[in-house]
N, CA, C and O atoms as a Tripos MOL2 file, in Angstrom:
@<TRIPOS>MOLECULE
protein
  280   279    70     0     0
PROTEIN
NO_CHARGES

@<TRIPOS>ATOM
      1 N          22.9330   15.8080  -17.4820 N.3       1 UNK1
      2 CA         22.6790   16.3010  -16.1380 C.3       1 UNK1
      3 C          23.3440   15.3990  -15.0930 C.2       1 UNK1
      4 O          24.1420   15.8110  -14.2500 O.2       1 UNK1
      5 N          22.9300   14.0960  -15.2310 N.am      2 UNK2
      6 CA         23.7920   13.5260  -14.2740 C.3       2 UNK2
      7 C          24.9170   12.8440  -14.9520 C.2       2 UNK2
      8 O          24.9240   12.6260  -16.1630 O.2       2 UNK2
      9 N          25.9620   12.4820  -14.0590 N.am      3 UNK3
     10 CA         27.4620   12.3000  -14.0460 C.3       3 UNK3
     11 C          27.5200   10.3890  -14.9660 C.2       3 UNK3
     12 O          28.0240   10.0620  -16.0400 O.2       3 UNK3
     13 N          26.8980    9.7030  -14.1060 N.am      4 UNK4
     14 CA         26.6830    8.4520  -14.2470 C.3       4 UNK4
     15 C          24.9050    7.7570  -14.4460 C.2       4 UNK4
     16 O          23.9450    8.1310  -13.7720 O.2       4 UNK4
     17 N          24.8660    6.6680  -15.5670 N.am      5 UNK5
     18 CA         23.4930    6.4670  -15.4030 C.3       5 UNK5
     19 C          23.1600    6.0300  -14.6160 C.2       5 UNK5
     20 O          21.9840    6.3880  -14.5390 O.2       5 UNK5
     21 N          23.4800    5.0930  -13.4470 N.am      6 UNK6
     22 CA         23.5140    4.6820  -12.2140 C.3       6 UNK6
     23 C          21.9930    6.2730  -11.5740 C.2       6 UNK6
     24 O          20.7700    6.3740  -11.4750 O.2       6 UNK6
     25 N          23.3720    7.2090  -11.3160 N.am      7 UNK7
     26 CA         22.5780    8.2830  -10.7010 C.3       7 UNK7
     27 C          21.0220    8.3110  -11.4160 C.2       7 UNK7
     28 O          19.9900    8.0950  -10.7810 O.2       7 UNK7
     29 N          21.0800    8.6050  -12.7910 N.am      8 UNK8
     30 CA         19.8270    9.0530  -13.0190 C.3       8 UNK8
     31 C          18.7800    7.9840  -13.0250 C.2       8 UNK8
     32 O          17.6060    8.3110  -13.1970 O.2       8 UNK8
     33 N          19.0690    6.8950  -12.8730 N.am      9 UNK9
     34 CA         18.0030    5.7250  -12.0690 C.3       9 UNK9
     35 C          17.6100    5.5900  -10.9590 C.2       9 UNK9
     36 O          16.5000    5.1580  -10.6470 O.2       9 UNK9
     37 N          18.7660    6.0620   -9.9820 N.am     10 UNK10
     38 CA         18.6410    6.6810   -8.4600 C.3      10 UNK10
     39 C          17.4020    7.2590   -8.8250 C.2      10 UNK10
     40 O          16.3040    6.7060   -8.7700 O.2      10 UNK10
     41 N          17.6170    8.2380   -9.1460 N.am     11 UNK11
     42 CA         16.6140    9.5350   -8.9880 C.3      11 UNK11
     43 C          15.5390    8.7690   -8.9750 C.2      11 UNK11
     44 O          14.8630    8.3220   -8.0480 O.2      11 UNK11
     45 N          15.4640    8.6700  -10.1960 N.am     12 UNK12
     46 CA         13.8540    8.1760  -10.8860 C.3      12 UNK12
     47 C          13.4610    7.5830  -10.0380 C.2      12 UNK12
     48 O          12.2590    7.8420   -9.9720 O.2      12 UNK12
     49 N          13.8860    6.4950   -8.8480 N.am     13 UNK13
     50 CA         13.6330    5.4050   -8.5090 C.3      13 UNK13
     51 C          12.9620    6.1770   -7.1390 C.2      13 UNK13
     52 O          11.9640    5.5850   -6.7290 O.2      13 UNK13
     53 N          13.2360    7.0720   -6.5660 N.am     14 UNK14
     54 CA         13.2280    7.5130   -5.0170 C.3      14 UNK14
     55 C          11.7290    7.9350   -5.0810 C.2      14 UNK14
     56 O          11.3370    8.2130   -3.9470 O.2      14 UNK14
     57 N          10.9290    8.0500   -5.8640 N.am     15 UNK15
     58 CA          9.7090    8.8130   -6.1450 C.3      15 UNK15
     59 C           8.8740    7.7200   -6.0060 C.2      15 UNK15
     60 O           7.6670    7.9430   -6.1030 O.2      15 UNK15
     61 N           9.2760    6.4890   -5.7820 N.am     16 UNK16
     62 CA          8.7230    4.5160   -5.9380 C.3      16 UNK16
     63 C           8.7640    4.0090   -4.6840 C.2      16 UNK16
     64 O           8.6860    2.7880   -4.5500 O.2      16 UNK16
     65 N           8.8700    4.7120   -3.7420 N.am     17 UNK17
     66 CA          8.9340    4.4450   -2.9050 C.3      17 UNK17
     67 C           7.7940    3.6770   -1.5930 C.2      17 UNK17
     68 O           6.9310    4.4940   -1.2700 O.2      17 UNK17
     69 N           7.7000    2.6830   -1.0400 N.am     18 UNK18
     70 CA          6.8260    1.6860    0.0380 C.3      18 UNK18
     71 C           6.6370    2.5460    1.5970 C.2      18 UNK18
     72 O           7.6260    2.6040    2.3270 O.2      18 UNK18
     73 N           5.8240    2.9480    1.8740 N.am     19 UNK19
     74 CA          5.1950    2.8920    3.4030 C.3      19 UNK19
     75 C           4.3250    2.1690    3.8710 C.2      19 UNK19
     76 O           3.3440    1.7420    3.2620 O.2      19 UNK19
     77 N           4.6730    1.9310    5.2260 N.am     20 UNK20
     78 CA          3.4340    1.3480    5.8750 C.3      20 UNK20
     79 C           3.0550    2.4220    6.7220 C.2      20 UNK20
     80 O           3.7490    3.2920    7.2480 O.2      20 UNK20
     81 N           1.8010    2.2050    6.7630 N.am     21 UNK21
     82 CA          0.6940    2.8680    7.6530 C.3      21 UNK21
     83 C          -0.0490    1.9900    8.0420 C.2      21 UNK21
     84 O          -0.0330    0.7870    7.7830 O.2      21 UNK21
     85 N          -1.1890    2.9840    9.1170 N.am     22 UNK22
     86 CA         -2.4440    2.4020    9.6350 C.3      22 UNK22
     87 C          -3.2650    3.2280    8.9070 C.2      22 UNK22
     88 O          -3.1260    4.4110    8.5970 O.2      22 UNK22
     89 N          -4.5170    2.1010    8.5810 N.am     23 UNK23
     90 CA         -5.8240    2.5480    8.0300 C.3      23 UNK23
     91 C          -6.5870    3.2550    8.9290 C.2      23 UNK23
     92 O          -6.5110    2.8480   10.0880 O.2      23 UNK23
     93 N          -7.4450    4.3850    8.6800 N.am     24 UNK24
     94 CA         -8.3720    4.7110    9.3590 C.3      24 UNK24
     95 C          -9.4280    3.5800    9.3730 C.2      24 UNK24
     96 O          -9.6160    2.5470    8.7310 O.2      24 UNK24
     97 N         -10.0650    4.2690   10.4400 N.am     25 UNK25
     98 CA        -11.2860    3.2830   11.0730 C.3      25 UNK25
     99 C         -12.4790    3.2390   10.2960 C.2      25 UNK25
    100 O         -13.4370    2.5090   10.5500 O.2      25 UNK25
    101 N         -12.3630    4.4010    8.9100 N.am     26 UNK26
    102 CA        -13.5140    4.7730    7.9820 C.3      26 UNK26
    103 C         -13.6220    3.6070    6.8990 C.2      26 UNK26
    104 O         -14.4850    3.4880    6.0290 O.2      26 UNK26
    105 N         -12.4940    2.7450    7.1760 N.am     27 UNK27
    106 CA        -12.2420    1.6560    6.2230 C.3      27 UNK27
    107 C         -12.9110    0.3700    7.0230 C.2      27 UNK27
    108 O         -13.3230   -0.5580    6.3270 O.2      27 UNK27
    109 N         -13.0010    0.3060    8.0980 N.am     28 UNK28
    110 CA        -13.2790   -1.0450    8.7630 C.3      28 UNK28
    111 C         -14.7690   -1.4920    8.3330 C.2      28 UNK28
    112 O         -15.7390   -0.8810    8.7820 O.2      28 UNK28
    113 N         -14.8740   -2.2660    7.7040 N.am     29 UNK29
    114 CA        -16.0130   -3.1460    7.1410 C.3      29 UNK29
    115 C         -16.0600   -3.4020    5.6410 C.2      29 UNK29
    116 O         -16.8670   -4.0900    5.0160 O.2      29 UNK29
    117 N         -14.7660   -2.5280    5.0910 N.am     30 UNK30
    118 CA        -15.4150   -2.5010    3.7920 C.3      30 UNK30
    119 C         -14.3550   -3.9720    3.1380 C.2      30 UNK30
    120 O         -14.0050   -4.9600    3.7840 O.2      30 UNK30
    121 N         -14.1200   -3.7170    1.9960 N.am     31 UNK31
    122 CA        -13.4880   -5.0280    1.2060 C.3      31 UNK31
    123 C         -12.1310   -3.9750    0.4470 C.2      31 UNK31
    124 O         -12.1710   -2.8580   -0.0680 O.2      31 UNK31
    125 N         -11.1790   -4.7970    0.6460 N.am     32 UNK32
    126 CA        -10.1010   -4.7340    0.8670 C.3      32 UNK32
    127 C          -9.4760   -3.8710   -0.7030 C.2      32 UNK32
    128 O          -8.4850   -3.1840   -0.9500 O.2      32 UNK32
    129 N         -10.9810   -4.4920   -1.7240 N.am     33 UNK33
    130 CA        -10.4380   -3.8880   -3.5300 C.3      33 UNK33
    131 C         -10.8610   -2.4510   -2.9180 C.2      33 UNK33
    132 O         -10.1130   -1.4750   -2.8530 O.2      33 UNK33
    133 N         -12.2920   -2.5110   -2.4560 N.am     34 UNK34
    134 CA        -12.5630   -0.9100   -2.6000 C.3      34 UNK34
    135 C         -11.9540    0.0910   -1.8750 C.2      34 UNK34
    136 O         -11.9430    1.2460   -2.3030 O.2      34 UNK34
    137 N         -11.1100   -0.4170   -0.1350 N.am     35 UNK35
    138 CA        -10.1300    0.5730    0.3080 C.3      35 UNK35
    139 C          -9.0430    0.9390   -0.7160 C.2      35 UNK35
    140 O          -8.6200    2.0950   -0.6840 O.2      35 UNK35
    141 N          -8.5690    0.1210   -1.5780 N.am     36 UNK36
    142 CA         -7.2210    0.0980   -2.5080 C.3      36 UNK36
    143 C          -7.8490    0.9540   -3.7180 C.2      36 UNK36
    144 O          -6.9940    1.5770   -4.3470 O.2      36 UNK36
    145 N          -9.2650    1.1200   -4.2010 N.am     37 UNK37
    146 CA         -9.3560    2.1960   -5.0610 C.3      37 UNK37
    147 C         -10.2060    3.4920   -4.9210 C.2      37 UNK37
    148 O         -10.5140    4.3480   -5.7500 O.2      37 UNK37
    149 N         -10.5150    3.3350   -3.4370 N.am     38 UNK38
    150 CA        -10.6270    4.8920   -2.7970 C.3      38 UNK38
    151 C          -9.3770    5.4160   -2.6410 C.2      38 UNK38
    152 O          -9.1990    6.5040   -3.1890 O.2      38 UNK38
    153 N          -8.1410    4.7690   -1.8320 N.am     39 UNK39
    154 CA         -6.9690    5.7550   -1.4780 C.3      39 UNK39
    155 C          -6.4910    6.0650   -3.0260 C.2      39 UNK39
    156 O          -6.1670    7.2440   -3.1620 O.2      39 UNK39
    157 N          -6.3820    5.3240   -4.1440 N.am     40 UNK40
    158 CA         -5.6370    5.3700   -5.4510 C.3      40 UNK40
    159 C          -6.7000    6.4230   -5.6660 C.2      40 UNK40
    160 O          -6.1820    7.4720   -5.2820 O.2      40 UNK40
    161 N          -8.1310    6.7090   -6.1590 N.am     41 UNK41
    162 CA         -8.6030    7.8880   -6.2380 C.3      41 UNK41
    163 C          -8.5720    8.9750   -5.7400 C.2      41 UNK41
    164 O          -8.7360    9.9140   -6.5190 O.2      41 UNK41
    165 N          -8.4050    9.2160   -4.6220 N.am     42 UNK42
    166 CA         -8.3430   10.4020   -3.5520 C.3      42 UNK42
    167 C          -7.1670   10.5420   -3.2450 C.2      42 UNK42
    168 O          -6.9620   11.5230   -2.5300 O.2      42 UNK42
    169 N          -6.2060    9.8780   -3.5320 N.am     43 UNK43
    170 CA         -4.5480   10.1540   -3.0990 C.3      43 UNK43
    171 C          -3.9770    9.8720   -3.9080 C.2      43 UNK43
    172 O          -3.0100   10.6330   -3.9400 O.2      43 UNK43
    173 N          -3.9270    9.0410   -4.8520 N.am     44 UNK44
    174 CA         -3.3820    8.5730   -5.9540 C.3      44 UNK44
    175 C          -1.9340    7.7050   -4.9130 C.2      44 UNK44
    176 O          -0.7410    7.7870   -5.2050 O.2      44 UNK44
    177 N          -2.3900    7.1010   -3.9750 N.am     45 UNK45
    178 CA         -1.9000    6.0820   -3.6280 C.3      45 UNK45
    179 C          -2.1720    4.9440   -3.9730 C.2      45 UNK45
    180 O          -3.2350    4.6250   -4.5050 O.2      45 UNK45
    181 N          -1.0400    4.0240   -3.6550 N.am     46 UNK46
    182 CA         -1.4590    2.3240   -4.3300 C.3      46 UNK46
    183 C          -1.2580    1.6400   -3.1550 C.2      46 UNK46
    184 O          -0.2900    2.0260   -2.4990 O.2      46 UNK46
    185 N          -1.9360    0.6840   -2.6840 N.am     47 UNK47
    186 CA         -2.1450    0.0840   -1.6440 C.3      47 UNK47
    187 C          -2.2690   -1.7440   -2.1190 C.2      47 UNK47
    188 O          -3.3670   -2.2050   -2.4300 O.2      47 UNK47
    189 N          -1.2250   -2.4700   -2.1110 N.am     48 UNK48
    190 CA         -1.2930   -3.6850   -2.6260 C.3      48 UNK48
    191 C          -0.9310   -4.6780   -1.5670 C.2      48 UNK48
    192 O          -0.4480   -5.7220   -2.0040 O.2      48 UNK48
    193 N          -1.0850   -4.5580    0.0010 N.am     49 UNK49
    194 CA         -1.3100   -5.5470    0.9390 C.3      49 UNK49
    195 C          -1.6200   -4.8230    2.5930 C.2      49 UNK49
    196 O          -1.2190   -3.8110    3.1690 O.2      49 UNK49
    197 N          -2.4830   -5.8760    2.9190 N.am     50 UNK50
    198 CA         -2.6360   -5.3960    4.3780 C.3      50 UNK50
    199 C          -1.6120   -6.3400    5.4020 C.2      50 UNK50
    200 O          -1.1260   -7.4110    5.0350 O.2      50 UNK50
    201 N          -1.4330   -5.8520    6.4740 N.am     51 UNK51
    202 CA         -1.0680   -6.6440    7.7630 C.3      51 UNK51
    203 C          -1.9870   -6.8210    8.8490 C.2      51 UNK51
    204 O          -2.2130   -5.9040    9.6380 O.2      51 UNK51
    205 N          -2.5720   -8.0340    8.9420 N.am     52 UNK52
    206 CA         -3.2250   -8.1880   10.2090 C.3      52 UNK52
    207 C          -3.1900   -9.4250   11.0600 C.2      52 UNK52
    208 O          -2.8620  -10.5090   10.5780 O.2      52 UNK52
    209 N          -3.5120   -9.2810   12.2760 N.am     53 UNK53
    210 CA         -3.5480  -10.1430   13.1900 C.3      53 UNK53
    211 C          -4.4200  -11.1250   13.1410 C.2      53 UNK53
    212 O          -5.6410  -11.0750   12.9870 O.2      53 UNK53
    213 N          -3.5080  -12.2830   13.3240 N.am     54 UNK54
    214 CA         -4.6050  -13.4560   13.2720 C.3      54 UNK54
    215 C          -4.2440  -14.6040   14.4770 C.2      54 UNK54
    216 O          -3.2030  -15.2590   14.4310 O.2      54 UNK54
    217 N          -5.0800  -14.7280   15.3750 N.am     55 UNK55
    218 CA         -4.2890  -15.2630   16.3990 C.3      55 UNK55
    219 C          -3.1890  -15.5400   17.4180 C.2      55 UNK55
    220 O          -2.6270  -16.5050   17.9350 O.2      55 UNK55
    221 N          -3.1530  -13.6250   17.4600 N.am     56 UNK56
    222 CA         -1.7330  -13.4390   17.9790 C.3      56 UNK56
    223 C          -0.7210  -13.8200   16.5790 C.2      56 UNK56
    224 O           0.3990  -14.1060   17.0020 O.2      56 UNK56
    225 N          -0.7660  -13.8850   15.4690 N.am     57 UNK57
    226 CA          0.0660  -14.0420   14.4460 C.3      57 UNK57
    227 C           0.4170  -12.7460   13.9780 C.2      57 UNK57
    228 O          -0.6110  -12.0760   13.8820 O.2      57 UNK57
    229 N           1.6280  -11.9800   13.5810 N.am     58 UNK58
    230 CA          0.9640  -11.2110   12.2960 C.3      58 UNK58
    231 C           1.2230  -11.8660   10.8620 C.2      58 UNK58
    232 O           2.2790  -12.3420   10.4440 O.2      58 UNK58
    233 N          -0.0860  -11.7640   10.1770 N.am     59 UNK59
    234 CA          0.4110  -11.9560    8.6890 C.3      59 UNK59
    235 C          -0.0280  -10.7280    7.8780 C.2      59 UNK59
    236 O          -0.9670   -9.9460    8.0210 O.2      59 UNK59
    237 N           1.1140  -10.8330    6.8440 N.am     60 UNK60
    238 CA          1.0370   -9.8800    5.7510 C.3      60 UNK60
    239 C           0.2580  -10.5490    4.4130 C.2      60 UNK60
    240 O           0.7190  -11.5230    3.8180 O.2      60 UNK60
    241 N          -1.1290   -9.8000    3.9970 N.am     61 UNK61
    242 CA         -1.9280  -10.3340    2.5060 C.3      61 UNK61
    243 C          -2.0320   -9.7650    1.4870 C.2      61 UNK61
    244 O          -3.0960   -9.1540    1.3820 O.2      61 UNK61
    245 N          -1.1390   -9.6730    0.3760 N.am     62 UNK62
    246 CA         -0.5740   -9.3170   -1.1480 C.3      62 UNK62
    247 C          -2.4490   -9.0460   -1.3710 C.2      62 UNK62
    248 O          -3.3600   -9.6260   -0.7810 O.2      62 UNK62
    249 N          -2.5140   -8.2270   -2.1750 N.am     63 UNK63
    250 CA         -3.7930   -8.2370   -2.9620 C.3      63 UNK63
    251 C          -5.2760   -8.9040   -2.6390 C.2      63 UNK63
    252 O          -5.9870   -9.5840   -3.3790 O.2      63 UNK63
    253 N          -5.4600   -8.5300   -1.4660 N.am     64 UNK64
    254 CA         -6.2340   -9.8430   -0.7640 C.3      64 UNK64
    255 C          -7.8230   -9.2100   -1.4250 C.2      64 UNK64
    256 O          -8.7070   -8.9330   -0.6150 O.2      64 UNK64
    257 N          -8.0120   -9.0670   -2.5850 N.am     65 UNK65
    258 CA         -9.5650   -8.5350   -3.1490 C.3      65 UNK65
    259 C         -10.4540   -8.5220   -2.3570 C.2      65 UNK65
    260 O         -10.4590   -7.5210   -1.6410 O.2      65 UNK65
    261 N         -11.6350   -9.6160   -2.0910 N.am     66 UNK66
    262 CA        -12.8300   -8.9850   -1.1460 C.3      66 UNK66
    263 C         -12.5440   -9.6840    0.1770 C.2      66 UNK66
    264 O         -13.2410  -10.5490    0.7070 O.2      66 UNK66
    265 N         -11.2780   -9.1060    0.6700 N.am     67 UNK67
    266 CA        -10.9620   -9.0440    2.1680 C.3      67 UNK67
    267 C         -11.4890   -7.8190    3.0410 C.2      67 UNK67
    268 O         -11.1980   -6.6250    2.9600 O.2      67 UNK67
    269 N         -12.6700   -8.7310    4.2160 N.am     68 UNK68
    270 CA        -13.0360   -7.2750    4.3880 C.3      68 UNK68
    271 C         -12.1100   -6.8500    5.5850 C.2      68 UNK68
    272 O         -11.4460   -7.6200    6.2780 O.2      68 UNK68
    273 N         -12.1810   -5.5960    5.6920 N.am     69 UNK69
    274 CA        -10.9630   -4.8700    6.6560 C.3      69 UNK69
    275 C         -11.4090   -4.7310    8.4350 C.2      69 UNK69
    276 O         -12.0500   -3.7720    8.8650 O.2      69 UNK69
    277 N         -11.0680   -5.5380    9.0460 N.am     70 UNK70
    278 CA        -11.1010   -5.8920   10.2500 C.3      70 UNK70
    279 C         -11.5990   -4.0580   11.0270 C.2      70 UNK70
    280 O         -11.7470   -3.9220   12.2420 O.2      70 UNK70
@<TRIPOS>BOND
     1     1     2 1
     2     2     3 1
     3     3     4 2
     4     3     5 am
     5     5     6 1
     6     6     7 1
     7     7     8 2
     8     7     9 am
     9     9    10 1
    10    10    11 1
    11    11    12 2
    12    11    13 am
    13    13    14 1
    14    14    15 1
    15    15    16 2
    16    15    17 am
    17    17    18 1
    18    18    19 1
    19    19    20 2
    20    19    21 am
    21    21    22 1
    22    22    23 1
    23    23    24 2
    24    23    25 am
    25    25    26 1
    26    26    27 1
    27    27    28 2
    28    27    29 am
    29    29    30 1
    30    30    31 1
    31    31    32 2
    32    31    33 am
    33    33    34 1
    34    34    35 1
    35    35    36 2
    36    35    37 am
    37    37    38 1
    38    38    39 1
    39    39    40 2
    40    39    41 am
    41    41    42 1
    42    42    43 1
    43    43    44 2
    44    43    45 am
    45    45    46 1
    46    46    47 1
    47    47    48 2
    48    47    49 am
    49    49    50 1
    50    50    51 1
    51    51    52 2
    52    51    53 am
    53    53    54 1
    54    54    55 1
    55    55    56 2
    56    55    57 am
    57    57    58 1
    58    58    59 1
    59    59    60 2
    60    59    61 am
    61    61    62 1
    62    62    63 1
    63    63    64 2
    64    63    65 am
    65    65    66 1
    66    66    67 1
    67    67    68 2
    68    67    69 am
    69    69    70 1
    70    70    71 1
    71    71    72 2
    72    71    73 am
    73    73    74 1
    74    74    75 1
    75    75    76 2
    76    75    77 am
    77    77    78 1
    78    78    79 1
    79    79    80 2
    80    79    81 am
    81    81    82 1
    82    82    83 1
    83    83    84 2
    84    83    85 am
    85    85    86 1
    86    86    87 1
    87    87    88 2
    88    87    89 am
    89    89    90 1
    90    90    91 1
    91    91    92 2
    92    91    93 am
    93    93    94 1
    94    94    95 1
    95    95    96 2
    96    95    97 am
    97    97    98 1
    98    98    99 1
    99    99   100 2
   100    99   101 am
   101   101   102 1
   102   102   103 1
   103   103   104 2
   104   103   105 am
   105   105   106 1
   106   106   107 1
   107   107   108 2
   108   107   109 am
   109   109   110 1
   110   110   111 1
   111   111   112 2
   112   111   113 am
   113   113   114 1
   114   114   115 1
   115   115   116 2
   116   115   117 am
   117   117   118 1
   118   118   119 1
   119   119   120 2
   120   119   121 am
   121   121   122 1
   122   122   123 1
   123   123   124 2
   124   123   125 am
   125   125   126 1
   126   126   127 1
   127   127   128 2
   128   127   129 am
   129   129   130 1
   130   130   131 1
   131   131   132 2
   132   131   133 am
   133   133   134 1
   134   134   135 1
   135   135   136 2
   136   135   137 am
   137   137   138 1
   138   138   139 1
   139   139   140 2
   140   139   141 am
   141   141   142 1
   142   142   143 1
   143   143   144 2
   144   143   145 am
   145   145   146 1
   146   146   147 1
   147   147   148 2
   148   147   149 am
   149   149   150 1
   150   150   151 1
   151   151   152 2
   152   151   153 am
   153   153   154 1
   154   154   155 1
   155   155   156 2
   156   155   157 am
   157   157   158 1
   158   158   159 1
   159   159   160 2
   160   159   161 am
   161   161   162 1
   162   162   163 1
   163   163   164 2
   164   163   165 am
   165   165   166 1
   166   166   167 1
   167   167   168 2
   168   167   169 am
   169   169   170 1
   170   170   171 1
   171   171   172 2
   172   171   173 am
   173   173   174 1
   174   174   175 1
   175   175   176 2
   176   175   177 am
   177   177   178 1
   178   178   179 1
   179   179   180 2
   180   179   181 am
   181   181   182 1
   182   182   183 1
   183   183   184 2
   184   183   185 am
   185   185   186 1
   186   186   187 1
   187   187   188 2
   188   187   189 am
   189   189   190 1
   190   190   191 1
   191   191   192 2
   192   191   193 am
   193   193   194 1
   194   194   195 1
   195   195   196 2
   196   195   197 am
   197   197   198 1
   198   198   199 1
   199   199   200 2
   200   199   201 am
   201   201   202 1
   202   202   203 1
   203   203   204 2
   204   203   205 am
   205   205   206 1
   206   206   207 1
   207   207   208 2
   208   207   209 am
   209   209   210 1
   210   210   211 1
   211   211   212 2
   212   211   213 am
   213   213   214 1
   214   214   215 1
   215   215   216 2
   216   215   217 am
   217   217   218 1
   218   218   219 1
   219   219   220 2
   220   219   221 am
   221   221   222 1
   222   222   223 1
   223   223   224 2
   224   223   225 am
   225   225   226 1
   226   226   227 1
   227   227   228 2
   228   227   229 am
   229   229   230 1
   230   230   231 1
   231   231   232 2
   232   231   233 am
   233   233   234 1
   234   234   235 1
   235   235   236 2
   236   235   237 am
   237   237   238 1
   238   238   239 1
   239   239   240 2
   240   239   241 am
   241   241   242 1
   242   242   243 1
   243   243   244 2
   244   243   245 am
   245   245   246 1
   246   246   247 1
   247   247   248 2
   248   247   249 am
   249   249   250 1
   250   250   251 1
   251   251   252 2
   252   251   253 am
   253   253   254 1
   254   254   255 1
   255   255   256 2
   256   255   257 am
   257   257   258 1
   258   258   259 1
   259   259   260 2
   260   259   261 am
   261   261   262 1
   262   262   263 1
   263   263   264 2
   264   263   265 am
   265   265   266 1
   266   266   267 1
   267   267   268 2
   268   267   269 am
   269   269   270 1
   270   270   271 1
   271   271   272 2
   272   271   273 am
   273   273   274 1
   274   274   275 1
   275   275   276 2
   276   275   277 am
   277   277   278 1
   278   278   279 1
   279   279   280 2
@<TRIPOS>SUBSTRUCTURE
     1 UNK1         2 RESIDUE 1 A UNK
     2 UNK2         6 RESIDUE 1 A UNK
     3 UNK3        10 RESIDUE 1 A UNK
     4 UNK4        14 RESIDUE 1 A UNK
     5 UNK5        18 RESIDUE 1 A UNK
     6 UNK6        22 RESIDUE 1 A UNK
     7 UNK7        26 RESIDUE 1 A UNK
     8 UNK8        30 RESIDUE 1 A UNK
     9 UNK9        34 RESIDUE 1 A UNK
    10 UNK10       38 RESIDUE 1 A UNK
    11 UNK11       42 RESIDUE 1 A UNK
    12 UNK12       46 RESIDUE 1 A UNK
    13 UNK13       50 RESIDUE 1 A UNK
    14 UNK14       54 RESIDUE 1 A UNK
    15 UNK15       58 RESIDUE 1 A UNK
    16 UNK16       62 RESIDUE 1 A UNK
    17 UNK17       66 RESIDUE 1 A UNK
    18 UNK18       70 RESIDUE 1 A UNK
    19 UNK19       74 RESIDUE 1 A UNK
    20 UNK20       78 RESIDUE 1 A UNK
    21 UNK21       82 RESIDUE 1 A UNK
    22 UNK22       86 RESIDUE 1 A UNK
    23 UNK23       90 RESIDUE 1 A UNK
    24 UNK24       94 RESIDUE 1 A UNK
    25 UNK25       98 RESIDUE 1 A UNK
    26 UNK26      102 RESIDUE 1 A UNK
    27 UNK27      106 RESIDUE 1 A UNK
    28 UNK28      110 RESIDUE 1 A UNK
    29 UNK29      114 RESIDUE 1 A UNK
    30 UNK30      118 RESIDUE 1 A UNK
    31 UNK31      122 RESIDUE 1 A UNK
    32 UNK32      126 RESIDUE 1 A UNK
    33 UNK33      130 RESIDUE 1 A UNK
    34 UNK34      134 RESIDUE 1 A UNK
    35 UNK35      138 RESIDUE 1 A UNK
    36 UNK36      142 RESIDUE 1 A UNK
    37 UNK37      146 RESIDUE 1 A UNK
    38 UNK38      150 RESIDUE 1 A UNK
    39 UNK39      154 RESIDUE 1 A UNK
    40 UNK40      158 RESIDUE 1 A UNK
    41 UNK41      162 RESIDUE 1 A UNK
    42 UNK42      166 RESIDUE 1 A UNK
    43 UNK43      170 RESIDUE 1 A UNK
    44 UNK44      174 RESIDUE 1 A UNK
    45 UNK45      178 RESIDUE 1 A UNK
    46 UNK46      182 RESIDUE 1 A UNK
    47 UNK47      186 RESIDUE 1 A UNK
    48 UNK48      190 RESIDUE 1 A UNK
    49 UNK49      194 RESIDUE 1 A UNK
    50 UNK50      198 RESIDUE 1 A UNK
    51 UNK51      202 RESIDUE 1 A UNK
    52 UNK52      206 RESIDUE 1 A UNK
    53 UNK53      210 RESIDUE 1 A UNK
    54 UNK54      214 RESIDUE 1 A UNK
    55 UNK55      218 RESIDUE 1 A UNK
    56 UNK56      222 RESIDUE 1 A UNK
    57 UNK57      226 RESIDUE 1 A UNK
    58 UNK58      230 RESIDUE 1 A UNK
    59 UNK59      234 RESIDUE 1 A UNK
    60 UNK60      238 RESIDUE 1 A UNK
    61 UNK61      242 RESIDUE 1 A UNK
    62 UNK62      246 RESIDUE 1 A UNK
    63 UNK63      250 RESIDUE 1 A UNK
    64 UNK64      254 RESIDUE 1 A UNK
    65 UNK65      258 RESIDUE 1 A UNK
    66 UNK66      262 RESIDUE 1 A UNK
    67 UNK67      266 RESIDUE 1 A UNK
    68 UNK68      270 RESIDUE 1 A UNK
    69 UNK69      274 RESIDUE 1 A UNK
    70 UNK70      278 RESIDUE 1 A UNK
């Protein structure tokens, strides 16, 4: 089907794709594992860091487990 294997890794690959968003506000209090396996249940999204403000900073937190969500 495709020409080059190059391409057919393309493909595969475009479906792997990273967004950022904003969380709803239905998330604010909870801990950071259980927002990451409500959206993976109900969306079958994966959610593996937040961005938030910390003193006029922004930082970005990889896997931050019982981070609760501002």
């Amino acid at each position: 089907m495709f020409e080059f294997k190059w391409m057919k890794e393309y493909v595969e690959g475009m479906g792997h794709e990273i967004y950022r968003t904003h969380l709803s506000s239905k998330f604010e209090g909870k801990r950071f594992s259980d927002v990451s396996a409500i959206i993976f249940n109900e969306y079958k999204g994966i959610v593996f860091g937040i961005e938030v403000n910390v003193c006029g900073e922004t930082v970005i937190k990889l896997n931050p487990g019982p981070f609760i969500i501002p």
